[in-house]
DRENDO-1510 file (C-alpha; in Angstrom, 1 decimal, always signed):
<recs>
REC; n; res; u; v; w
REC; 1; UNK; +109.5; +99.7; +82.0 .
REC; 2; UNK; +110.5; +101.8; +85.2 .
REC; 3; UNK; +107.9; +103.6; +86.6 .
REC; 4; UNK; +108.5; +107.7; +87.2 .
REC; 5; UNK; +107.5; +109.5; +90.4 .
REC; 6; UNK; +107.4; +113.1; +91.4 .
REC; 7; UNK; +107.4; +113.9; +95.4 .
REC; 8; UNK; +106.9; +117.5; +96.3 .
REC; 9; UNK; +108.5; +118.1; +100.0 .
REC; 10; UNK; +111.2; +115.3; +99.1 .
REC; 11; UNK; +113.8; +116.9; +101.2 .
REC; 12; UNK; +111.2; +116.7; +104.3 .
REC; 13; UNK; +111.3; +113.6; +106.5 .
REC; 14; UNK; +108.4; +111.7; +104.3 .
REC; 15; UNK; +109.7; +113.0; +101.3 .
REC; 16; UNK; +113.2; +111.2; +101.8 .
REC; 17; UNK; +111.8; +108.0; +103.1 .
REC; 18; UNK; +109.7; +107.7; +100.1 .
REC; 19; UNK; +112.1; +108.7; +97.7 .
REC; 20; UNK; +114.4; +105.8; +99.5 .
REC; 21; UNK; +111.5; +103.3; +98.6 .
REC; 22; UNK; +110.7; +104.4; +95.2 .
REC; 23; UNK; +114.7; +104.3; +94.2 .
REC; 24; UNK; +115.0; +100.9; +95.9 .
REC; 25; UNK; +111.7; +99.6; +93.5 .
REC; 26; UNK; +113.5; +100.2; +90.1 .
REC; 27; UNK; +111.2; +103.9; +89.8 .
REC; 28; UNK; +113.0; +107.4; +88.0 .
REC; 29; UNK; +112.1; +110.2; +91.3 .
REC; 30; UNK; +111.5; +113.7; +90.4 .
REC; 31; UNK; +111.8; +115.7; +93.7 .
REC; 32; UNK; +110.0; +119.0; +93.9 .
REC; 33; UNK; +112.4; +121.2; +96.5 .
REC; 34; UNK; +111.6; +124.8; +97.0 .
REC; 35; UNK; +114.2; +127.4; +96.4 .
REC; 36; UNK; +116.8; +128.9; +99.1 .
REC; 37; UNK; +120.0; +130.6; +99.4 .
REC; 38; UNK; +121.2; +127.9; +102.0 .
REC; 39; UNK; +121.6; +123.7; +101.5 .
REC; 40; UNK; +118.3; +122.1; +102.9 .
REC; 41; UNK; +118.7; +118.7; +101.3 .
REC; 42; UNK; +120.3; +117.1; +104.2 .
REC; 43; UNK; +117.7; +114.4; +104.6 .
REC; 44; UNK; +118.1; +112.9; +101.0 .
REC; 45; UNK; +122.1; +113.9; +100.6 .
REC; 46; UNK; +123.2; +110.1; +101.4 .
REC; 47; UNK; +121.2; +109.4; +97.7 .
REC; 48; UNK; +121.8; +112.7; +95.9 .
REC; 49; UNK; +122.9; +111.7; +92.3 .
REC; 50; UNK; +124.9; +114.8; +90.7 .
REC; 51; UNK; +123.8; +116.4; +87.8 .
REC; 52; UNK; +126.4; +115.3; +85.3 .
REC; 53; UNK; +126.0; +111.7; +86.5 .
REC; 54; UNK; +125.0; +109.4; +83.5 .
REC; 55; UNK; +121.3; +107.6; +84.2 .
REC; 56; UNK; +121.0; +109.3; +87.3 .
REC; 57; UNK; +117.4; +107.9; +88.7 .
REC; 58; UNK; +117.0; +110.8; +91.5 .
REC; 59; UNK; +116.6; +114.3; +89.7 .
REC; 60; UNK; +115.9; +117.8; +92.1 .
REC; 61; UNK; +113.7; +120.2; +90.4 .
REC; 62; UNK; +113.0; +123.7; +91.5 .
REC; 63; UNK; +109.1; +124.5; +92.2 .
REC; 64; UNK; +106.9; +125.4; +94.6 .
REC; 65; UNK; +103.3; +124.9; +95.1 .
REC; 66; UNK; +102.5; +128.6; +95.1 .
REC; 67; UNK; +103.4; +128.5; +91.5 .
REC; 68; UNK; +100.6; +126.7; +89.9 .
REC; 69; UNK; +102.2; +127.1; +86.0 .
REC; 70; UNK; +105.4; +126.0; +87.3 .
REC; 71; UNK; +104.0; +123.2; +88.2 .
REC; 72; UNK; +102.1; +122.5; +84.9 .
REC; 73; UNK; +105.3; +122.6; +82.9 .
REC; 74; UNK; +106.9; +120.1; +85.4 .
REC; 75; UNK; +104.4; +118.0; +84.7 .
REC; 76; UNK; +104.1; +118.3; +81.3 .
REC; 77; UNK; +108.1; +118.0; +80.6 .
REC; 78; UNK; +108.2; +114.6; +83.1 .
REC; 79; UNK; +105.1; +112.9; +82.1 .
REC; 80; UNK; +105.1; +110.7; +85.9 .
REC; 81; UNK; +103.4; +107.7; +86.5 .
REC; 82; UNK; +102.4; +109.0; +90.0 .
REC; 83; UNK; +103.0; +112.3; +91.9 .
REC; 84; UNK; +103.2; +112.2; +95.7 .
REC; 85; UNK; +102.3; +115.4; +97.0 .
REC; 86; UNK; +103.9; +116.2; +100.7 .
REC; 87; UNK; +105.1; +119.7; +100.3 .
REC; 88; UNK; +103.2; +121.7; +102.7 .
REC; 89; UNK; +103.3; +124.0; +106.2 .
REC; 90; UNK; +103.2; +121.6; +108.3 .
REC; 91; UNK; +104.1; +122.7; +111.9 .
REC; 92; UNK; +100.3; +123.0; +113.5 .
REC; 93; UNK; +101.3; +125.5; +116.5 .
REC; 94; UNK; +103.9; +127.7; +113.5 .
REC; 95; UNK; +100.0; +127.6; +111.9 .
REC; 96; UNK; +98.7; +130.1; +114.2 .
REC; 97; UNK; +100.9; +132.3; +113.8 .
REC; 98; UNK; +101.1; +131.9; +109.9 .
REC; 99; UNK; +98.0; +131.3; +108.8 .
REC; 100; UNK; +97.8; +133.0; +105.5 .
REC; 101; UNK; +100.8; +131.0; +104.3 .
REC; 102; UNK; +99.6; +127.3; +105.8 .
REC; 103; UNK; +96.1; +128.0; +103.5 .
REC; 104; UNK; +98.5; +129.2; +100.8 .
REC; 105; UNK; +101.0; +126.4; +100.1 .
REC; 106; UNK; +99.1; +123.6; +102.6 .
REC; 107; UNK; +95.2; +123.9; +101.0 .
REC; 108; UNK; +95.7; +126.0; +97.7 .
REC; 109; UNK; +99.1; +124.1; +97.2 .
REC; 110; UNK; +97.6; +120.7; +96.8 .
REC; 111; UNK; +94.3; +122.5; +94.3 .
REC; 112; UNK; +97.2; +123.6; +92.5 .
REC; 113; UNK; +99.0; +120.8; +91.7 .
REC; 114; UNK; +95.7; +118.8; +91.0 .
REC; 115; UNK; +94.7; +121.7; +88.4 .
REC; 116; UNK; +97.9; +121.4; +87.0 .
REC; 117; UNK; +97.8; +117.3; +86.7 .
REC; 118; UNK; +94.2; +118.2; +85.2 .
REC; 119; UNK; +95.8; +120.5; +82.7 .
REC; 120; UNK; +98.8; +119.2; +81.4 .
REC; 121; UNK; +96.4; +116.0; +80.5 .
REC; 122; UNK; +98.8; +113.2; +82.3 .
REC; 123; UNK; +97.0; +110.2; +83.4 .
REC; 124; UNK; +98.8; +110.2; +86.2 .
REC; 125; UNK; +98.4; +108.6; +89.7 .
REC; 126; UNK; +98.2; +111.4; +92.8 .
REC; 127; UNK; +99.1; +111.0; +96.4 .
REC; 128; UNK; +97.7; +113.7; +98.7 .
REC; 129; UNK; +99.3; +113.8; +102.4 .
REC; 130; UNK; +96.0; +114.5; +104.8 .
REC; 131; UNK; +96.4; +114.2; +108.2 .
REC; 132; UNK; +94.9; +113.2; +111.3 .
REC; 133; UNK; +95.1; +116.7; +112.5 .
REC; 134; UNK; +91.5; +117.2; +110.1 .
REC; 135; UNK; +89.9; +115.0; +112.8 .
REC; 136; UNK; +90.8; +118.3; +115.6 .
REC; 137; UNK; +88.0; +117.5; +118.1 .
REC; 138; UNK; +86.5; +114.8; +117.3 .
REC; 139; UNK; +86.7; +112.0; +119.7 .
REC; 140; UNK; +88.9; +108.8; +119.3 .
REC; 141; UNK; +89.4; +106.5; +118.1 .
REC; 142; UNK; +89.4; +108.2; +114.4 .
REC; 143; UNK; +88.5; +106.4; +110.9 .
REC; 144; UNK; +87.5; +106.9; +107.6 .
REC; 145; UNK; +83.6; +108.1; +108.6 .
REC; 146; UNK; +84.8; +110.2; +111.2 .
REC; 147; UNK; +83.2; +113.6; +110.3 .
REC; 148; UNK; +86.4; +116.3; +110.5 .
REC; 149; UNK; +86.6; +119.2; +113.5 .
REC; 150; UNK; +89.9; +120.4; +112.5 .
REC; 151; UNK; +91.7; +122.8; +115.3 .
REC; 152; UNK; +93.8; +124.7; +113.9 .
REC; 153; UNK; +94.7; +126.4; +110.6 .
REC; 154; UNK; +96.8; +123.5; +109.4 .
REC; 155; UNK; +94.0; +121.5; +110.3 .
REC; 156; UNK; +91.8; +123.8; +108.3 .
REC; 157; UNK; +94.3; +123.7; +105.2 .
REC; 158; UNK; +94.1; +120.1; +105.2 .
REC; 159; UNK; +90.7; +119.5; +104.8 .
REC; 160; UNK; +90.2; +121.9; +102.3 .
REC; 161; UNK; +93.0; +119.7; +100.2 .
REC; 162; UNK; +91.1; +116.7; +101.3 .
REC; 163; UNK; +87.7; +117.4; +99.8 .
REC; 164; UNK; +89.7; +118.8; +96.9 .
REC; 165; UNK; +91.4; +115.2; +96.1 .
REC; 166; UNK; +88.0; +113.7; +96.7 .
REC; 167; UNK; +86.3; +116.6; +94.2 .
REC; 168; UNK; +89.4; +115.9; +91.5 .
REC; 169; UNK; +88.4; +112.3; +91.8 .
REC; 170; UNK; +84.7; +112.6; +91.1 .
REC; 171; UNK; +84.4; +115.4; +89.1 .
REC; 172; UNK; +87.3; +113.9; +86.5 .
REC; 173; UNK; +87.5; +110.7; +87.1 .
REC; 174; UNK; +91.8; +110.8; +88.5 .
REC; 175; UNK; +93.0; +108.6; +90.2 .
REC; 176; UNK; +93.8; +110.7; +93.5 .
REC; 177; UNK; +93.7; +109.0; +97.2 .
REC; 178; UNK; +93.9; +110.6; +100.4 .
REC; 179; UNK; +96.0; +109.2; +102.6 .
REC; 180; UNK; +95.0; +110.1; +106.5 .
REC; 181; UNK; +98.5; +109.9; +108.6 .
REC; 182; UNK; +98.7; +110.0; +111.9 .
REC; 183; UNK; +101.6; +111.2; +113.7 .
REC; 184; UNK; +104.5; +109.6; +112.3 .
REC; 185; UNK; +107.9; +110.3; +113.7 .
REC; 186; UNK; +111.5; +109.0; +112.9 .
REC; 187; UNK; +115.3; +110.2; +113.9 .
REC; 188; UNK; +115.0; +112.8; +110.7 .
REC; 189; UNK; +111.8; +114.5; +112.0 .
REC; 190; UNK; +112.0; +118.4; +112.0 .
REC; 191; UNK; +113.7; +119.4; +114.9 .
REC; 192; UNK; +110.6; +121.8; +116.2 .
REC; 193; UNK; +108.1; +119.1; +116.4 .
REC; 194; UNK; +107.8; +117.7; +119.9 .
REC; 195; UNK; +109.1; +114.2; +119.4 .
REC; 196; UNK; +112.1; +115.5; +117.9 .
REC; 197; UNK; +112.4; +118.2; +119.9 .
REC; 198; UNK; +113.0; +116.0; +122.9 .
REC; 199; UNK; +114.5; +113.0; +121.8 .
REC; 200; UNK; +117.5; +116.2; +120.3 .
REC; 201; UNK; +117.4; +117.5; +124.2 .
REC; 202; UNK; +117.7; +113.9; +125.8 .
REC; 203; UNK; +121.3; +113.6; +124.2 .
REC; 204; UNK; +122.2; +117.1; +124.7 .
REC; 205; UNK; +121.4; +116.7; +128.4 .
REC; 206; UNK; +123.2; +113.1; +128.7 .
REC; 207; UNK; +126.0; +115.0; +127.4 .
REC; 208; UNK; +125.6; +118.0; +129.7 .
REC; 209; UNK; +125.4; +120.6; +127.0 .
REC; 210; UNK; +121.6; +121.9; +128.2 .
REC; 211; UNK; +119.8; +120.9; +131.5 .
REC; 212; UNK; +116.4; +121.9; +130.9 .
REC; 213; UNK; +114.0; +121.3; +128.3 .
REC; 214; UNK; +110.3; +123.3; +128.1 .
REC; 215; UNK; +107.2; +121.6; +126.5 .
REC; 216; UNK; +103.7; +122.6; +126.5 .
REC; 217; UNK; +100.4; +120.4; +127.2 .
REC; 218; UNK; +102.0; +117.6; +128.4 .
REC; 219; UNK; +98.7; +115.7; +128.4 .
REC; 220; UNK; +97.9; +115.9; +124.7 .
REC; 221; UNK; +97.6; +112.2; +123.4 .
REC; 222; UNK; +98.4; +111.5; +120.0 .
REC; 223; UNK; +98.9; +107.7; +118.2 .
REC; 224; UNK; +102.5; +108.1; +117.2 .
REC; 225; UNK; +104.0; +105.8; +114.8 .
REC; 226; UNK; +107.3; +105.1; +112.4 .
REC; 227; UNK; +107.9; +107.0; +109.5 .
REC; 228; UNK; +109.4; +104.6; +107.2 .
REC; 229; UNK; +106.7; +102.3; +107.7 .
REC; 230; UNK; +103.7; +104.9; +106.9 .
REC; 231; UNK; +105.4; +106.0; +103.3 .
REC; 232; UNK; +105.3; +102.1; +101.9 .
REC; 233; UNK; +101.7; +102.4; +102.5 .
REC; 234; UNK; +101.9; +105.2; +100.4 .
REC; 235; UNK; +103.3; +103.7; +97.5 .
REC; 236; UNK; +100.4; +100.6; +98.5 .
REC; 237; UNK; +97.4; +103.2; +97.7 .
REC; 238; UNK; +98.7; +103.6; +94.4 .
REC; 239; UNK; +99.1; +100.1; +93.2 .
REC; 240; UNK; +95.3; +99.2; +93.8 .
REC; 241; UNK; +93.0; +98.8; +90.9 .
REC; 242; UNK; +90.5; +101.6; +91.8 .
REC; 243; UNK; +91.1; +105.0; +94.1 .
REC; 244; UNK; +90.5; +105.3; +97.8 .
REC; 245; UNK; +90.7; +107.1; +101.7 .
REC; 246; UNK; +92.6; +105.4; +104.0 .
REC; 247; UNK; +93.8; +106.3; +107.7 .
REC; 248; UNK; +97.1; +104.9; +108.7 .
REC; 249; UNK; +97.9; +104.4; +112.7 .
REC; 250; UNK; +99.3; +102.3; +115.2 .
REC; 251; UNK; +96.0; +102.3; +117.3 .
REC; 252; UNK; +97.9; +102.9; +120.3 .
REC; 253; UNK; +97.5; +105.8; +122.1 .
REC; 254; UNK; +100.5; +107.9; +124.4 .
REC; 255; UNK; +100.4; +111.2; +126.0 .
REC; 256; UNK; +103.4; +113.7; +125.5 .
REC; 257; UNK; +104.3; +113.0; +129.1 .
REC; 258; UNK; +104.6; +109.4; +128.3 .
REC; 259; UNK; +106.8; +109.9; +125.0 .
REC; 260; UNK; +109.2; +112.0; +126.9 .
REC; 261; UNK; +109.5; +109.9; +130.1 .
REC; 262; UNK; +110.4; +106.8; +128.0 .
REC; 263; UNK; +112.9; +109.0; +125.8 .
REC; 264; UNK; +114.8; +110.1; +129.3 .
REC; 265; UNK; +114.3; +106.9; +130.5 .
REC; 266; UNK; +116.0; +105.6; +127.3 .
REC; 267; UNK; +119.2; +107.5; +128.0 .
REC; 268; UNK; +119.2; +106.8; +132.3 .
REC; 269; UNK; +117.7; +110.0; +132.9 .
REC; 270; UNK; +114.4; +110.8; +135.1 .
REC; 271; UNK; +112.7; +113.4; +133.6 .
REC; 272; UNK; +111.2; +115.1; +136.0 .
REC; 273; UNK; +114.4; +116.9; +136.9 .
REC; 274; UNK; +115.0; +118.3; +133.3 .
REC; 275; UNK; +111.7; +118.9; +131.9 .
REC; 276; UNK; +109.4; +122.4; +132.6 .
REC; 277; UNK; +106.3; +123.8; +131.7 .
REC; 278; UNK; +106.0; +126.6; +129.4 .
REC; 279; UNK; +102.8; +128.0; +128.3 .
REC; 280; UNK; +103.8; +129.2; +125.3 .
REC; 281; UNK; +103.9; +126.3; +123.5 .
REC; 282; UNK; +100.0; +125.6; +124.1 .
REC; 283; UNK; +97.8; +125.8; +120.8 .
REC; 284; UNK; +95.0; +128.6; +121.1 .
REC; 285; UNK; +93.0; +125.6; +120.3 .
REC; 286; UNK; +94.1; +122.4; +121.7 .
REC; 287; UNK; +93.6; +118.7; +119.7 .
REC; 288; UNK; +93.4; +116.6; +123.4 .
REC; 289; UNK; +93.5; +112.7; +121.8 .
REC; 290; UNK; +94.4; +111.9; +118.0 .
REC; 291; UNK; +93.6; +108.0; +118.1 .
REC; 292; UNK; +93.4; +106.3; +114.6 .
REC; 293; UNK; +91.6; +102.9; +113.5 .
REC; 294; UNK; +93.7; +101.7; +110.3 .
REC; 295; UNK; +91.4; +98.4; +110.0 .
REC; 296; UNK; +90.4; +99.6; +106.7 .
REC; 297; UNK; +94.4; +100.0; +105.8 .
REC; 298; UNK; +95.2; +96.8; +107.3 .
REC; 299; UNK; +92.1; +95.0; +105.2 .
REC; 300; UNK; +92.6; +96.6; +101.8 .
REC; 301; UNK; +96.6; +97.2; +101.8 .
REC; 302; UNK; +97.8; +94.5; +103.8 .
REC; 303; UNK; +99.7; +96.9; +105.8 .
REC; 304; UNK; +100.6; +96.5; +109.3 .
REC; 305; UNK; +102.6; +99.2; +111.4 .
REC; 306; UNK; +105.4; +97.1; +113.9 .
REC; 307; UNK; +106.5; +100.5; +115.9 .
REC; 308; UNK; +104.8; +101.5; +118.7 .
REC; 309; UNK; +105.7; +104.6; +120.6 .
REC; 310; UNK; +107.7; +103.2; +123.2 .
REC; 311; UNK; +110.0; +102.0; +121.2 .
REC; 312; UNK; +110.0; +105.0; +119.0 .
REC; 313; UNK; +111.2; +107.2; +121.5 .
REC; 314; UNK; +114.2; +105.0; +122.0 .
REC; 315; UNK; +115.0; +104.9; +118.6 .
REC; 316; UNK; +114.8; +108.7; +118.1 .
REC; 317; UNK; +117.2; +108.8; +121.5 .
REC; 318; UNK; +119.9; +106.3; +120.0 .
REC; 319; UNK; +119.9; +108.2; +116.5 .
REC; 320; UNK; +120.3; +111.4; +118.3 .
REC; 321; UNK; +122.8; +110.5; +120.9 .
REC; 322; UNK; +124.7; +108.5; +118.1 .
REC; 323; UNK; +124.8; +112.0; +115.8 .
REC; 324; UNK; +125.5; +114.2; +119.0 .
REC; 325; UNK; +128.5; +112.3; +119.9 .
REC; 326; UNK; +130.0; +112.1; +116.2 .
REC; 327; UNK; +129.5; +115.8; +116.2 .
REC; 328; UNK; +131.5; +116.3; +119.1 .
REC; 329; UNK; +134.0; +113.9; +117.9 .
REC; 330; UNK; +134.2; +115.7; +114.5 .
REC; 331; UNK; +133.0; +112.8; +112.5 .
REC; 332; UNK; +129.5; +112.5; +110.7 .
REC; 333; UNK; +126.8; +110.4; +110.9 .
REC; 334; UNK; +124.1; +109.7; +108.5 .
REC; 335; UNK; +120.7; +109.3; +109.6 .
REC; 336; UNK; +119.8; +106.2; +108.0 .
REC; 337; UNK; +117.2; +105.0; +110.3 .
</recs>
C-alpha cells in the first residue's frame, strides 16, 4: 500500500522539494501550512491538487506548531507513516531580533509535534530538520561527534529540538532521526537569505533595474550545497531498519565573497562595481566557517551530493534571470529547478 507523509513547512523551499519526491514515490502528502490572509504557496502551486479533485494525493492542512492539540488531532485523523518536520524560524540574523518566537515555533515547535506523535499513539516515522548552524563556533570541518557551540538564537532553538528528537528516541523507543543540514540553497530559496539574495540582485542588475547590492561579512565560509539533493536523503533516513544522526554536506568550503563573485561572474558582471558593505547585516555573534564531513551519510545512506557551490551560484543566476525576464515580458515561469 502507499505510504502517507505529513511535511510541516511544505510551502518552504525543503518542504516543496520533498513533497516533489514523496508524490513522485507513489506516497499520500499531508502538508502542514500556517494560516494567512495572503497566498504563500507559490513554491508547491505547480503540484497543488484542488480540493474537489477525486484521489487527490497532495492535501494542505491548516496548523501550526504553536498549537500543540492541533497538532494531535492532525495526527490522529491522518494516521502517517512518517512526518517530516521543517516548519520553523529559520532566518539566523531575523533570530536576533525575534528571539522569543525562533524558541517558540523552532525549539518548542519540534517538542510539540513529538508530544503530539507520542500522544495520539501513531507508530509513526519522524524527520527533524537540525542544522549545521548548532555547530556555531566550533571549528571545521563539522560531524556527528562535534560537540555544538550554537551562535545565535536559531542556533540555540535547534539544539534544544535536537536533544529533544534524541530524548523522544530513548526515552520511547520512536523512531525519530536528526538530520544535520548544511547550507542548502536552490532557485526557490527565501529571497532574504544571502544566496538568494544575490543571485535575485545579479539579474536585476544585468537588467539594469538596481546597481548596487549591500551584504554583510563577506568572509563568512559556509559548505553550501543543492537543495533537491539534501531532501532525498531525507526520505533515505527513514527507510533504514534502526534510527540515526546524520550530517549532510558537500565538504567544500566557499566564502560569501566567493559565492557572489561567481554569481556576477555567471551573468558577465564584476562584482566589485556593484557590491557594498553594510554593517547592518553582521550577526551580534558571527558563525566564521560551517564545514561539514557527511562520510557517515555517504557510508550508511549511500548518498552522495553532485552540486558544489560554484555551480550553484550559476544555477540560482539562470533561474533568476530566466524568471526576471518572463516577468518583464508578462509571461510566468515556474521554478522547477
Amino acid at each position: 500500500m502507499a505510504k502517507t507523509a505529513v511535511i510541516t513547512g511544505v510551502t518552504g523551499q525543503d518542504g516543496s522539494y520533498l513533497a516533489e519526491l514523496l508524490l513522485e514515490k507513489g506516497y499520500t502528502v499531508h502538508g502542514v501550512v500556517r494560516r494567512s490572509s495572503s497566498f504563500n504557496t507559490e513554491r508547491i502551486d505547480h503540484i497543488y491538487q484542488d480540493p474537489q479533485q477525486p484521489g487527490r494525493t497532495l492535501v494542505l492542512h491548516h496548523a501550526d506548531l504553536t498549537d500543540g492539540v492541533a497538532m494531535v488531532n492532525l495526527l490522529r485523523e491522518l494516521r502517517p507513516d512518517e512526518v517530516y518536520n521543517l516548519g520553523a524560524q529559520s532566518h539566523v540574523r531575523v533570530s536576533f531580533d525575534s528571539p522569543m518566537y525562533t524558541g517558540e515555533v523552532t525549539g518548542l515547535g519540534t517538542l510539540r509535534l513529538l508530544e503530539a506523535l507520542r500522544a495520539s499513539g501513531i507508530d509513526a516515522r519522524i524527520y527533524q530538520a537540525s542544522s549545521s548552524e548548532m555547530f556555531g563556533a566550533a571549528p571545521p570541518p563539522q560531524n556527528e561527534r562535534t560537540p555544538f557551540h550554537p551562535r545565535s538564537p536559531y542556533g540555540c532553538a535547534k539544539v534544544y529540538s535536537y536533544w529533544s528528537t534524541v530524548n523522544y528516541r530513548e526515552a520511547y523507543g520512536m523512531y525519530a532521526v536528526n538530520g544535520i543540514l548544511f547550507n542548502h540553497e536552490s532557485p526557490r530559496r527565501g529571497e532574504t537569505f544571502v544566496t538568494r539574495k544575490i543571485s535575485r540582485a545579479v539579474a536585476r542588475i544585468k537588467a539594469g533595474l538596481q546597481d548596487r547590492l549591500f551584504l554583510g561579512n563577506l568572509d563568512a565560509v559556509r559548505d553550501w550545497g543543492y537543495a533537491p539533493e539534501y531532501v532525498e536523503a531525507m526520505w533515505r533516513m527513514l527507510q533504514r531498519d534502526e534510527p540515526d544522526d546524520y550530517v549532510l554536506a558537500t565538504g567544500v568550503p566557499a566564502s560569501v565573497r566567493e559565492f557572489a563573485q561567481a554569481a556576477f561572474t555567471a551573468a558577465g558582471l564584476d562584482w566589485t562595481e556593484h557590491v557594498r558593505f553594510d554593517p547592518k547585516y553582521e550577526r551580534p555573534s558571527e558563525v566564521h566557517a560551517l564545514i561539514g564531513d557527511a562520510a557517515k551519510a555517504r557510508e550508511l545512506l549511500g548518498w552522495q551530493p553532485a552540486v558544489r557551490w560554484r555551480e550553484l551560484a550559476e544555477l540560482m543566476v539562470e533561474a533568476d534571470v530566466a524568471a526576471l525576464d518572463a516577468e518583464l515580458r508578462g509571461a510566468h515561469v515556474r521554478i522547477d529547478r
